[in-house]
Predicted model as a PDB file, atoms N, CA, C, CB and O in Angstrom, pLDDT in the B-factor column:
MODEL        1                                                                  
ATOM      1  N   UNK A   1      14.461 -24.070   4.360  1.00 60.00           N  
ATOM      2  CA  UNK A   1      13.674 -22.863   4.509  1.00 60.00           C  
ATOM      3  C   UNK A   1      13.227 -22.756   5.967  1.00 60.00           C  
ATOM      4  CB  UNK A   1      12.452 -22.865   3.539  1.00 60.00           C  
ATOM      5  O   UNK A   1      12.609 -23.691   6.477  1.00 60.00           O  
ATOM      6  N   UNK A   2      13.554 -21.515   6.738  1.00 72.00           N  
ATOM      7  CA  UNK A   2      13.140 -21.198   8.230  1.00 72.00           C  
ATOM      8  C   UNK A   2      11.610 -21.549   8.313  1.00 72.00           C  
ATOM      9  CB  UNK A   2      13.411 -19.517   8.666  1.00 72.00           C  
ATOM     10  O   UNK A   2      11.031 -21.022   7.363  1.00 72.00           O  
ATOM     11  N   UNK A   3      10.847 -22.184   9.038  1.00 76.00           N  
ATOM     12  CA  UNK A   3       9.893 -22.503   9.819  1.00 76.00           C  
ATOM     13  C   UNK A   3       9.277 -20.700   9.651  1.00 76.00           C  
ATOM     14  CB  UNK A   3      10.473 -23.284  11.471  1.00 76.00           C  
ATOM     15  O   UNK A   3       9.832 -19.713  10.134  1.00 76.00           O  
ATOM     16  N   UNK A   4       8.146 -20.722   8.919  1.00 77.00           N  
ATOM     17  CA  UNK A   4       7.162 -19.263   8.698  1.00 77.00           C  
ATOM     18  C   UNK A   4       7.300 -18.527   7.967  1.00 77.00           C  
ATOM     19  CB  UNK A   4       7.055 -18.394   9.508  1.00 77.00           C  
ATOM     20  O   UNK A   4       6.548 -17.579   7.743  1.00 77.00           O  
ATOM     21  N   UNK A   5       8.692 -18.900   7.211  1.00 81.00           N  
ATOM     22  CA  UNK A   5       9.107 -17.785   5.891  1.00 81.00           C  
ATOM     23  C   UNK A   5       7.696 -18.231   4.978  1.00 81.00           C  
ATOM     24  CB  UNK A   5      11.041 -18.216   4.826  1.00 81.00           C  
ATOM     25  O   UNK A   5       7.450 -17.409   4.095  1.00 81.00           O  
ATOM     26  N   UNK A   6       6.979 -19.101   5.032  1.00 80.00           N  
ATOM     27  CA  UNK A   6       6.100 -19.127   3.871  1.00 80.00           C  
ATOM     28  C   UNK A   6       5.359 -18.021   3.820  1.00 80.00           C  
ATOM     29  CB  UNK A   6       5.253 -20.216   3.815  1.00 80.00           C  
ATOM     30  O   UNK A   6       5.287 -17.162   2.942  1.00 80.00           O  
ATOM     31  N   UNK A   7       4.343 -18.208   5.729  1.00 86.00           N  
ATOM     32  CA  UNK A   7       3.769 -17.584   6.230  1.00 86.00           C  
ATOM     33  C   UNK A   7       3.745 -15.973   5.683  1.00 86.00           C  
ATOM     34  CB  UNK A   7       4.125 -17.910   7.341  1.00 86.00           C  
ATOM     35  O   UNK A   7       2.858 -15.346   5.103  1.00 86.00           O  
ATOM     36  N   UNK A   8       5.083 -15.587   6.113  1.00 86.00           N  
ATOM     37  CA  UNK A   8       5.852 -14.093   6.289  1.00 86.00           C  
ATOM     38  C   UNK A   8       5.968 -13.542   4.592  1.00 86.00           C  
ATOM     39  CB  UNK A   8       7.760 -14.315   7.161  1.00 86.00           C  
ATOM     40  O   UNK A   8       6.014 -12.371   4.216  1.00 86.00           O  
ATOM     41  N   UNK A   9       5.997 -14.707   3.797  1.00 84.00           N  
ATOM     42  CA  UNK A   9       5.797 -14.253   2.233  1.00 84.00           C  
ATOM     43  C   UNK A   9       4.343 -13.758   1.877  1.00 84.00           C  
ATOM     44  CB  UNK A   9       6.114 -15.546   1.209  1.00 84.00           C  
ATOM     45  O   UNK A   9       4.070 -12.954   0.985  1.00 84.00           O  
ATOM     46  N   UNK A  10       3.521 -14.334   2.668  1.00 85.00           N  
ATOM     47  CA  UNK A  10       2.108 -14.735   1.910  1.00 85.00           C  
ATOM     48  C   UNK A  10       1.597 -13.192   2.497  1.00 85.00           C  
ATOM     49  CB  UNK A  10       1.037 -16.506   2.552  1.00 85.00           C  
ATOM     50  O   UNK A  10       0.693 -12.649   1.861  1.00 85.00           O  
ATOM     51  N   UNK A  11       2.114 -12.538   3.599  1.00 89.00           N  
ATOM     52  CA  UNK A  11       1.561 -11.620   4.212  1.00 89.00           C  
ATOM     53  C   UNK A  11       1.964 -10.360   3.632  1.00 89.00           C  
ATOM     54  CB  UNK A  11       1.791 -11.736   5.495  1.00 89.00           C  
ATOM     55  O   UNK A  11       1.133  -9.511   3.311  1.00 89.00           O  
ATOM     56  N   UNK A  12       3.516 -10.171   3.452  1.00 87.00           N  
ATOM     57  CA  UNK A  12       4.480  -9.569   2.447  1.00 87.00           C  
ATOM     58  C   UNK A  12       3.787  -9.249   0.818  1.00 87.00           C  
ATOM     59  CB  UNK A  12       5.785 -10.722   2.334  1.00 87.00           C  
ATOM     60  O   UNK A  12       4.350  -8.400   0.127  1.00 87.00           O  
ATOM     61  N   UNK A  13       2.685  -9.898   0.333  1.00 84.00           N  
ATOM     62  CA  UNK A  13       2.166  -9.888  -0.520  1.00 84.00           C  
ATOM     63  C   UNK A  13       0.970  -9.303  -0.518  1.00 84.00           C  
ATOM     64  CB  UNK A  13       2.227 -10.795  -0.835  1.00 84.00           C  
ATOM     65  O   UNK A  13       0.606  -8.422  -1.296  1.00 84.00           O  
ATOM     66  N   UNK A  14       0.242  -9.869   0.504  1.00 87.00           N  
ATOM     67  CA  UNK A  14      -0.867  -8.993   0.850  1.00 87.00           C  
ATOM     68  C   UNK A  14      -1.181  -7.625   0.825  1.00 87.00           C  
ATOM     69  CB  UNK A  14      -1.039  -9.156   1.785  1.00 87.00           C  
ATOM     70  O   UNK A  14      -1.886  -6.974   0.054  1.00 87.00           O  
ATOM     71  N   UNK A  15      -0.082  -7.103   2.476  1.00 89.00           N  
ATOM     72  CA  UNK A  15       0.026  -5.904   2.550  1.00 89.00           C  
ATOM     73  C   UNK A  15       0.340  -5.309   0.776  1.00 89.00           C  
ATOM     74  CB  UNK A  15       1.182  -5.671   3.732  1.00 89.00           C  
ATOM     75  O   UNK A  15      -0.531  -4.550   0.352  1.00 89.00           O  
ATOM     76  N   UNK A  16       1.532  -5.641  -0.209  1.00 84.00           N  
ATOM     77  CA  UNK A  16       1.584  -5.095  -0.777  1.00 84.00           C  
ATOM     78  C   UNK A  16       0.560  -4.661  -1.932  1.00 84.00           C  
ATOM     79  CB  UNK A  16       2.390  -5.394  -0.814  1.00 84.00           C  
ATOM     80  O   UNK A  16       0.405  -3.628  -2.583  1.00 84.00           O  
ATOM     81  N   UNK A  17       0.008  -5.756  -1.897  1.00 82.00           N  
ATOM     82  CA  UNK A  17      -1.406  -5.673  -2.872  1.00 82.00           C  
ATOM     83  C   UNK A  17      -2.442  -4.713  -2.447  1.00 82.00           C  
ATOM     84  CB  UNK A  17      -2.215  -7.084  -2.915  1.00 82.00           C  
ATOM     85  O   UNK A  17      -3.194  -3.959  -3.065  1.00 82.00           O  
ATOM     86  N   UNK A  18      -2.295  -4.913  -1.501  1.00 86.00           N  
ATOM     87  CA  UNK A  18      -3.602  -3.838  -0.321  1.00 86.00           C  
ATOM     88  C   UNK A  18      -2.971  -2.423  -0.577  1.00 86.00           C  
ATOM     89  CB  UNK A  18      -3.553  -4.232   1.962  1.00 86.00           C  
ATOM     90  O   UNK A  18      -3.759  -1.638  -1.103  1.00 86.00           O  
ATOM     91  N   UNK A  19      -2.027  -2.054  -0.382  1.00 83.00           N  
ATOM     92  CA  UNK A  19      -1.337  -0.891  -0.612  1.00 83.00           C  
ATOM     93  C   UNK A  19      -1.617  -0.148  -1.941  1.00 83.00           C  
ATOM     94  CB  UNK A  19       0.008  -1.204  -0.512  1.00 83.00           C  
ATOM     95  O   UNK A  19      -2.127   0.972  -1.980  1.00 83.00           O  
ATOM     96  N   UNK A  20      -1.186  -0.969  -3.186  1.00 79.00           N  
ATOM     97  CA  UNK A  20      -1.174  -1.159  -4.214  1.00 79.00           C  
ATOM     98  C   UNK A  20      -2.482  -0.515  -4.887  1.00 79.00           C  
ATOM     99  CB  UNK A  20      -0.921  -2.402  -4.294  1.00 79.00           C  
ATOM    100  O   UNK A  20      -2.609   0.321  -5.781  1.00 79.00           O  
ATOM    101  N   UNK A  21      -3.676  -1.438  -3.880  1.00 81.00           N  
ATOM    102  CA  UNK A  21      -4.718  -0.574  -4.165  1.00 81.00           C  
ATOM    103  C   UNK A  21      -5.355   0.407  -3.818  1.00 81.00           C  
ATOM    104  CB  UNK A  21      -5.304  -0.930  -4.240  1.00 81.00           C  
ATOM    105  O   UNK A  21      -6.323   1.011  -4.279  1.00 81.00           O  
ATOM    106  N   UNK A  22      -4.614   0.529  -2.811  1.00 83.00           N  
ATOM    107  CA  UNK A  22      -5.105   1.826  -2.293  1.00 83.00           C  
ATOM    108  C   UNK A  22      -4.723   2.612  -2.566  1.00 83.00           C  
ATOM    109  CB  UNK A  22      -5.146   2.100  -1.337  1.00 83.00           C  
ATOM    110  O   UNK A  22      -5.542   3.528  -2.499  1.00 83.00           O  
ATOM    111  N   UNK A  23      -3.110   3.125  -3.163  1.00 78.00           N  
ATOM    112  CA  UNK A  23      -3.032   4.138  -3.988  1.00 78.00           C  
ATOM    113  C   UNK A  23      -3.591   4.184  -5.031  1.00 78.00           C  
ATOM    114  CB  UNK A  23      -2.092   4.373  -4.224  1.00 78.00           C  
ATOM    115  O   UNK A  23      -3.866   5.335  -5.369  1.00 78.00           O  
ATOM    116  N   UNK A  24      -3.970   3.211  -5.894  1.00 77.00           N  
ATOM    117  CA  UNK A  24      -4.964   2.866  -7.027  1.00 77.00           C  
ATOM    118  C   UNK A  24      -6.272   3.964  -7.062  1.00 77.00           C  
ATOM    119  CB  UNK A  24      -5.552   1.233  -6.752  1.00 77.00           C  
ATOM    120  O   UNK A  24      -6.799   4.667  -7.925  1.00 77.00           O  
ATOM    121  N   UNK A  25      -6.525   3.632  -5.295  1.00 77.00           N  
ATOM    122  CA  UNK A  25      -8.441   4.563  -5.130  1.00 77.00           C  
ATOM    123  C   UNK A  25      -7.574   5.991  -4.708  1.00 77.00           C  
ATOM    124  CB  UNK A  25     -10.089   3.766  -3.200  1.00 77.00           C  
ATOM    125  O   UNK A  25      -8.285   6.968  -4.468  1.00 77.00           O  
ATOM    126  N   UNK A  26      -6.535   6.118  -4.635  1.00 79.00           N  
ATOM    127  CA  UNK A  26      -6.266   7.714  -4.072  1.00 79.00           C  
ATOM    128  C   UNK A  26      -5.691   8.696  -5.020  1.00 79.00           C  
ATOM    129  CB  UNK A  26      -5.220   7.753  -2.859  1.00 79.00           C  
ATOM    130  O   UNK A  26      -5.789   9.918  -4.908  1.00 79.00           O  
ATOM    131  N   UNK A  27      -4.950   7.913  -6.168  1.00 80.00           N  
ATOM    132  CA  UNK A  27      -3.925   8.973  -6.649  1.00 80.00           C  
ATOM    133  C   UNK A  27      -4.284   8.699  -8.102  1.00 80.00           C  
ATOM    134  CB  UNK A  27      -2.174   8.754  -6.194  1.00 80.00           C  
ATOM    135  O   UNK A  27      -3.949   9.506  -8.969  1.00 80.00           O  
ATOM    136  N   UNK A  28      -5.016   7.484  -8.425  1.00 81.00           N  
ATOM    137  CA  UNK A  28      -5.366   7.064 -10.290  1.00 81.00           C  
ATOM    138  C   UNK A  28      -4.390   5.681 -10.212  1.00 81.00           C  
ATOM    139  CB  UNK A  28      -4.570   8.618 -11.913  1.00 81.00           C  
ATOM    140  O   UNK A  28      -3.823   5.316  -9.182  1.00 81.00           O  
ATOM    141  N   UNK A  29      -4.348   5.302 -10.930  1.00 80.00           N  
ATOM    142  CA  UNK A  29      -3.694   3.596 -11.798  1.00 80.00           C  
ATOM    143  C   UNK A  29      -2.089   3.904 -11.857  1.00 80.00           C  
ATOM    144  CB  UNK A  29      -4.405   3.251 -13.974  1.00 80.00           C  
ATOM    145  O   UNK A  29      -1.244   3.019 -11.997  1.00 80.00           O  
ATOM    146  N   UNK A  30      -1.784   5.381 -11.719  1.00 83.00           N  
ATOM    147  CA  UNK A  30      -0.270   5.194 -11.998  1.00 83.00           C  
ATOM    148  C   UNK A  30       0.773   4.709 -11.191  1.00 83.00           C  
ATOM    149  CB  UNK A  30       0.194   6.231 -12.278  1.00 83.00           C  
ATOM    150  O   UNK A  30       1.866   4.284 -11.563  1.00 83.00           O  
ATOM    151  N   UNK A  31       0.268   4.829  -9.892  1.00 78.00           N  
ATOM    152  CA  UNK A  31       1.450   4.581  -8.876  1.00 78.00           C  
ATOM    153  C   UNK A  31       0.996   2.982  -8.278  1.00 78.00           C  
ATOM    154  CB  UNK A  31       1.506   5.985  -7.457  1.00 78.00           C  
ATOM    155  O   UNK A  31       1.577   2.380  -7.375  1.00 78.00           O  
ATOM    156  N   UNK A  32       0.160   2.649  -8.821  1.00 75.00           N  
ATOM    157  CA  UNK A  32       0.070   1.482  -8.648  1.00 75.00           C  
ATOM    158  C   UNK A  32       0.718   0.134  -9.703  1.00 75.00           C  
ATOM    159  CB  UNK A  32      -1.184   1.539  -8.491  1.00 75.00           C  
ATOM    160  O   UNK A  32       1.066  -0.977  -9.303  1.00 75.00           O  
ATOM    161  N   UNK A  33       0.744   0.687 -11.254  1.00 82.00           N  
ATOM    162  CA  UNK A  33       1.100   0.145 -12.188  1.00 82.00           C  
ATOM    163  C   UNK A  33       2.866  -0.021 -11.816  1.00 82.00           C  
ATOM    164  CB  UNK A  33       0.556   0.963 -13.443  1.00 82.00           C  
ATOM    165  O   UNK A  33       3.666  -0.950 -11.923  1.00 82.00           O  
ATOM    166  N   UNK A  34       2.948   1.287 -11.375  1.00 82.00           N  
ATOM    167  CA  UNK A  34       4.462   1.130 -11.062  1.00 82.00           C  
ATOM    168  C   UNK A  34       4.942   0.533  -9.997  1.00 82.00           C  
ATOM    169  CB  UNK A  34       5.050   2.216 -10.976  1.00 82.00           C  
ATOM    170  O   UNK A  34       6.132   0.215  -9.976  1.00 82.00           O  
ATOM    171  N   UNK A  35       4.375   0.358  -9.272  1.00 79.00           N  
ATOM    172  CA  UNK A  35       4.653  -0.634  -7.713  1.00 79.00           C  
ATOM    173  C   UNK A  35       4.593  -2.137  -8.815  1.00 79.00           C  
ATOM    174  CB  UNK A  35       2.841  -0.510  -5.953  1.00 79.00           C  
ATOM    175  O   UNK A  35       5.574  -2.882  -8.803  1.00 79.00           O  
ATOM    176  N   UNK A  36       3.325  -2.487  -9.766  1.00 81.00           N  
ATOM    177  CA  UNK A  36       3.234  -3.577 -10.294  1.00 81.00           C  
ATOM    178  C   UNK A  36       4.445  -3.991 -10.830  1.00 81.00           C  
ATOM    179  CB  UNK A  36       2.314  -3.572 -11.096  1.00 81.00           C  
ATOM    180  O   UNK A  36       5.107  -4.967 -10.478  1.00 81.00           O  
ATOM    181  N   UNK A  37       4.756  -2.991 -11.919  1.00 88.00           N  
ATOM    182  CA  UNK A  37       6.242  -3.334 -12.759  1.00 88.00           C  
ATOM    183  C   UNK A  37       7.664  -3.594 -11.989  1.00 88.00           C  
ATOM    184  CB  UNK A  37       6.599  -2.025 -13.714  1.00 88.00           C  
ATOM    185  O   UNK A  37       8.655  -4.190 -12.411  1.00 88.00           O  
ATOM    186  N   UNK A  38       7.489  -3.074 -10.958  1.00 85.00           N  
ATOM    187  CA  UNK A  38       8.708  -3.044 -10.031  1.00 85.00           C  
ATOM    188  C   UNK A  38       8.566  -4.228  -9.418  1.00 85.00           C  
ATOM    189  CB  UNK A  38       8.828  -1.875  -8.997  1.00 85.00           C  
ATOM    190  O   UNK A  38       9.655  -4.802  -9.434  1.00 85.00           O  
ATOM    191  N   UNK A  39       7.748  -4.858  -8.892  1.00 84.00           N  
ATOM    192  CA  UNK A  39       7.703  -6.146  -8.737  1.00 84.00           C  
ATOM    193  C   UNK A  39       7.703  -7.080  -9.435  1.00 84.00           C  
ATOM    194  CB  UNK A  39       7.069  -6.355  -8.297  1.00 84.00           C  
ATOM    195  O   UNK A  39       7.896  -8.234  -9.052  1.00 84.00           O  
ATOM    196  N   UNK A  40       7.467  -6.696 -10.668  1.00 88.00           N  
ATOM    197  CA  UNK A  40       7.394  -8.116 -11.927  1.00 88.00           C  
ATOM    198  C   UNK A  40       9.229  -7.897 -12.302  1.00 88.00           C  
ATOM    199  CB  UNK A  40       5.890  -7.678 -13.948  1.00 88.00           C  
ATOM    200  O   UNK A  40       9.977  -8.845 -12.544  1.00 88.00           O  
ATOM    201  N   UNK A  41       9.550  -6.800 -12.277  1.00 90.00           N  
ATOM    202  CA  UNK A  41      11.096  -6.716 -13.025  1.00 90.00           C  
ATOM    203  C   UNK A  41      11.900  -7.566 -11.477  1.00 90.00           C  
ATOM    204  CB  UNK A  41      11.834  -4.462 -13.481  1.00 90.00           C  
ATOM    205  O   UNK A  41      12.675  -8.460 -11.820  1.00 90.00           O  
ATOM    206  N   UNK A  42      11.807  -7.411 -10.246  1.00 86.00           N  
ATOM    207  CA  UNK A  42      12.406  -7.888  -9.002  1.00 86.00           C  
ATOM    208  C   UNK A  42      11.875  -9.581  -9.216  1.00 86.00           C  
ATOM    209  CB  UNK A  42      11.747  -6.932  -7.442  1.00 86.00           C  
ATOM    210  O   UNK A  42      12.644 -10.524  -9.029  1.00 86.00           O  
ATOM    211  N   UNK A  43      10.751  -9.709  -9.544  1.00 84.00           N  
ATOM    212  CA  UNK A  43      11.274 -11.532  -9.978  1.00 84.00           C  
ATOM    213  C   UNK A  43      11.377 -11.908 -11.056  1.00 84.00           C  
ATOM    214  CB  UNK A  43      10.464 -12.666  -9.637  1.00 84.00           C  
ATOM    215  O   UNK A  43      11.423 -13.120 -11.267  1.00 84.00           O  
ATOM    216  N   UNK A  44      11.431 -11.219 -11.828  1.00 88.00           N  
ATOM    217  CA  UNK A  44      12.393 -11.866 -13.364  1.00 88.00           C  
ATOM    218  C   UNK A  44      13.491 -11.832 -13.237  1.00 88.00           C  
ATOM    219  CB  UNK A  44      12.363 -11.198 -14.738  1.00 88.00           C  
ATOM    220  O   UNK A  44      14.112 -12.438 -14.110  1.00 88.00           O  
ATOM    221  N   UNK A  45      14.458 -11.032 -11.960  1.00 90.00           N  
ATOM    222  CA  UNK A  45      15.163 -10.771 -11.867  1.00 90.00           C  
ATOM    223  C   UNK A  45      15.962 -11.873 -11.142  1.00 90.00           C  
ATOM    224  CB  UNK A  45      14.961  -9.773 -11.632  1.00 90.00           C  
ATOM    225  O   UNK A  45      17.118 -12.181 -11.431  1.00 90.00           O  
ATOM    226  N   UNK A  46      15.115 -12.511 -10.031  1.00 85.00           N  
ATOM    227  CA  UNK A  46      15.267 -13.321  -9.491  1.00 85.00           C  
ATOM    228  C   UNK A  46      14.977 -14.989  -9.825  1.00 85.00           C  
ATOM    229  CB  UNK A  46      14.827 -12.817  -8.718  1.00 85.00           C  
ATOM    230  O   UNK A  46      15.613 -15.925  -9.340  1.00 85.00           O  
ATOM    231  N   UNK A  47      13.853 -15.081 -10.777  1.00 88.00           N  
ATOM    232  CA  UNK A  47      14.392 -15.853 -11.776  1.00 88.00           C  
ATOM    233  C   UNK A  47      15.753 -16.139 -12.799  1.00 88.00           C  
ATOM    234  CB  UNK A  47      13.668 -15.667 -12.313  1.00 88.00           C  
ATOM    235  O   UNK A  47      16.170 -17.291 -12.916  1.00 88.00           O  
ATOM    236  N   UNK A  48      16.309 -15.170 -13.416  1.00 91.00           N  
ATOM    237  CA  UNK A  48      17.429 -15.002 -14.271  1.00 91.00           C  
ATOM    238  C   UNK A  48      18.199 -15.744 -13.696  1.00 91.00           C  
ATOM    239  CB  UNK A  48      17.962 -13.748 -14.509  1.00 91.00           C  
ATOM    240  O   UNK A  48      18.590 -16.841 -14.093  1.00 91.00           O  
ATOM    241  N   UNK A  49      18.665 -14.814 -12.024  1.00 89.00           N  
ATOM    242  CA  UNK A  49      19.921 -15.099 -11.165  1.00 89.00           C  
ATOM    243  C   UNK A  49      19.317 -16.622 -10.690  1.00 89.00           C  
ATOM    244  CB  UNK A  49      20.276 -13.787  -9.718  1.00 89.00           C  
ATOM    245  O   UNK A  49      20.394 -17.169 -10.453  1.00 89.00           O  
ATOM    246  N   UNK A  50      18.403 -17.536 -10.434  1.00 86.00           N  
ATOM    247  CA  UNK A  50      18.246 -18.740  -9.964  1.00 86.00           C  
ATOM    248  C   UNK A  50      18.696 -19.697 -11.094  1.00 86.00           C  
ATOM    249  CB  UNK A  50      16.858 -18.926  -9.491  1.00 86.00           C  
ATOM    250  O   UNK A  50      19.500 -20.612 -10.915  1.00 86.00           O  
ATOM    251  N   UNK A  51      18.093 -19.396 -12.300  1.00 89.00           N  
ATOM    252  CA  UNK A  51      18.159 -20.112 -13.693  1.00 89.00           C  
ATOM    253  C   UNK A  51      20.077 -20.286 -13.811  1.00 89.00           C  
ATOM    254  CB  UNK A  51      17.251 -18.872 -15.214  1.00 89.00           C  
ATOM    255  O   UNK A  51      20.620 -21.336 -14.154  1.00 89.00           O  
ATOM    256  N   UNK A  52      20.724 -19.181 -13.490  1.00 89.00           N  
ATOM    257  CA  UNK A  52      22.135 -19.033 -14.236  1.00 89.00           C  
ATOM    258  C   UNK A  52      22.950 -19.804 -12.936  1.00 89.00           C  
ATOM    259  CB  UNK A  52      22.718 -17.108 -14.658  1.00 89.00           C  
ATOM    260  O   UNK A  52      24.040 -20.320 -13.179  1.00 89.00           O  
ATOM    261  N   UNK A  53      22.331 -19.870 -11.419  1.00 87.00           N  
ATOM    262  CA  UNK A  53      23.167 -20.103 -10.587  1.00 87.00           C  
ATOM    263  C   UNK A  53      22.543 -21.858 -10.975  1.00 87.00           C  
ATOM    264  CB  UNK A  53      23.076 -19.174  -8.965  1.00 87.00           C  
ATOM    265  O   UNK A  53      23.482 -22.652 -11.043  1.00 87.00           O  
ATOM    266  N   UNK A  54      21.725 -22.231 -11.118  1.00 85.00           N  
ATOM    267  CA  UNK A  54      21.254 -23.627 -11.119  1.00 85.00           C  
ATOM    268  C   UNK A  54      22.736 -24.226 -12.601  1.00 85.00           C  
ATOM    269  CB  UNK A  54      18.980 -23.689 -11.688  1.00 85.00           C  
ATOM    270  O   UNK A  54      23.607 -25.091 -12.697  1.00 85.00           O  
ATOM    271  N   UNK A  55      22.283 -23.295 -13.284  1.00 82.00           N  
ATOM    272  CA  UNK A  55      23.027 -23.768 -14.653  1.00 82.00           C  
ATOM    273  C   UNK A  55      24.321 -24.017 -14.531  1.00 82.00           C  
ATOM    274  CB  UNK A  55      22.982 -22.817 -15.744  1.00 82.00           C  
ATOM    275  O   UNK A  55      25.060 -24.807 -15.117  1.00 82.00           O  
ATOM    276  N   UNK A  56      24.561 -22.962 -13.394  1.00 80.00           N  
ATOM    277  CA  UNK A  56      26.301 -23.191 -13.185  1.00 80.00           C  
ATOM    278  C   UNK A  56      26.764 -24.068 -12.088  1.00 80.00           C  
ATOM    279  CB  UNK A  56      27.080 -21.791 -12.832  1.00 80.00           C  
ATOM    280  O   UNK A  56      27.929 -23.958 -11.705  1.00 80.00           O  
ATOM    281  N   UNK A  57      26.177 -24.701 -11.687  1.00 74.00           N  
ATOM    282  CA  UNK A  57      25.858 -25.599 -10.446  1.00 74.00           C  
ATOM    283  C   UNK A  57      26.113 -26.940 -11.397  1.00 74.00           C  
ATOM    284  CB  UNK A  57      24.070 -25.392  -9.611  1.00 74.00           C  
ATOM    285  O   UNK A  57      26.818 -27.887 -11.046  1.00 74.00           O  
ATOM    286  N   UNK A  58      25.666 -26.881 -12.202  1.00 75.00           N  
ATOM    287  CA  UNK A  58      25.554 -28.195 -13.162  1.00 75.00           C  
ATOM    288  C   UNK A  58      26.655 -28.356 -14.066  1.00 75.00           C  
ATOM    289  CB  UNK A  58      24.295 -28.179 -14.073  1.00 75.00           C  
ATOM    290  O   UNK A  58      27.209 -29.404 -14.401  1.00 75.00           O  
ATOM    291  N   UNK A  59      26.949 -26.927 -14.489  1.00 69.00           N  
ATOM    292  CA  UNK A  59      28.074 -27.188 -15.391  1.00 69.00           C  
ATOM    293  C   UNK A  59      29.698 -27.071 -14.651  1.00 69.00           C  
ATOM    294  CB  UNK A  59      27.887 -26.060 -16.627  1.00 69.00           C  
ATOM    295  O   UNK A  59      30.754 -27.003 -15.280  1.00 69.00           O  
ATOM    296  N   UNK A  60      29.568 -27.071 -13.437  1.00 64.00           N  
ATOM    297  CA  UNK A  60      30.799 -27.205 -12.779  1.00 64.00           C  
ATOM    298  C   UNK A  60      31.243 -25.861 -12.377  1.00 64.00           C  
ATOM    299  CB  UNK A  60      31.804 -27.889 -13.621  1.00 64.00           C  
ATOM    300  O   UNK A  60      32.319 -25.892 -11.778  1.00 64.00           O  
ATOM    301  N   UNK A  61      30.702 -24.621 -12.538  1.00 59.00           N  
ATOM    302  CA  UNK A  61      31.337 -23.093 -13.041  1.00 59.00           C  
ATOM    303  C   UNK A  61      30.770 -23.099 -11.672  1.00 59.00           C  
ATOM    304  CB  UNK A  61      30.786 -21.881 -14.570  1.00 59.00           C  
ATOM    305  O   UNK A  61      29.880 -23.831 -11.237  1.00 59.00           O  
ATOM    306  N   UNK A  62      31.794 -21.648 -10.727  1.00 54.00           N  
ATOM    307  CA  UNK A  62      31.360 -21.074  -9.834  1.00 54.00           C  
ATOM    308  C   UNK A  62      30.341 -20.006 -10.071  1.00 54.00           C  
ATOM    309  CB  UNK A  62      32.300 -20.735  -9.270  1.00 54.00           C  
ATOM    310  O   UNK A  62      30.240 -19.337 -11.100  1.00 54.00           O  
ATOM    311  N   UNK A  63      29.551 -19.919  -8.931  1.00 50.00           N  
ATOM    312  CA  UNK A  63      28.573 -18.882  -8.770  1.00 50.00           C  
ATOM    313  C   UNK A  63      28.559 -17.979  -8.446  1.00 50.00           C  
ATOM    314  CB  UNK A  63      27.915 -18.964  -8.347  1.00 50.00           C  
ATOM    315  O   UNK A  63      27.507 -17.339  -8.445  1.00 50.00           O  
TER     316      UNK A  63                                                      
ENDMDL                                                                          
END                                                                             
């Protein structure tokens, strides 16, 4: 892992949370719920694809 990607995640999160709520105080709960879901479906997503590439790593199968 590059030297600050942690960093560059932790901030990446922030801003988005901050955002998140601030359309929250401007527009109502909806466009924020949906920024939420869109991020929960982008790492389940990215879970799935880690889980299946680990699995196939093990069972000999290309990735």
């Amino acid at each position: 892992m590059p030297p600050g990607s942690i960093v560059t995640r932790v901030v990446g999160i922030v801003v988005f949370v901050f955002s998140a709520l601030s359309l929250a105080g401007r527009s109502g709960v909806w466009p924020a719920v949906i920024l939420f879901v869109g991020a929960l479906v982008g790492l389940l997503a990215i879970a799935w694809h880690n889980r299946r590439t680990a699995h196939a790593g093990r069972s000999g199968d290309a990735a």
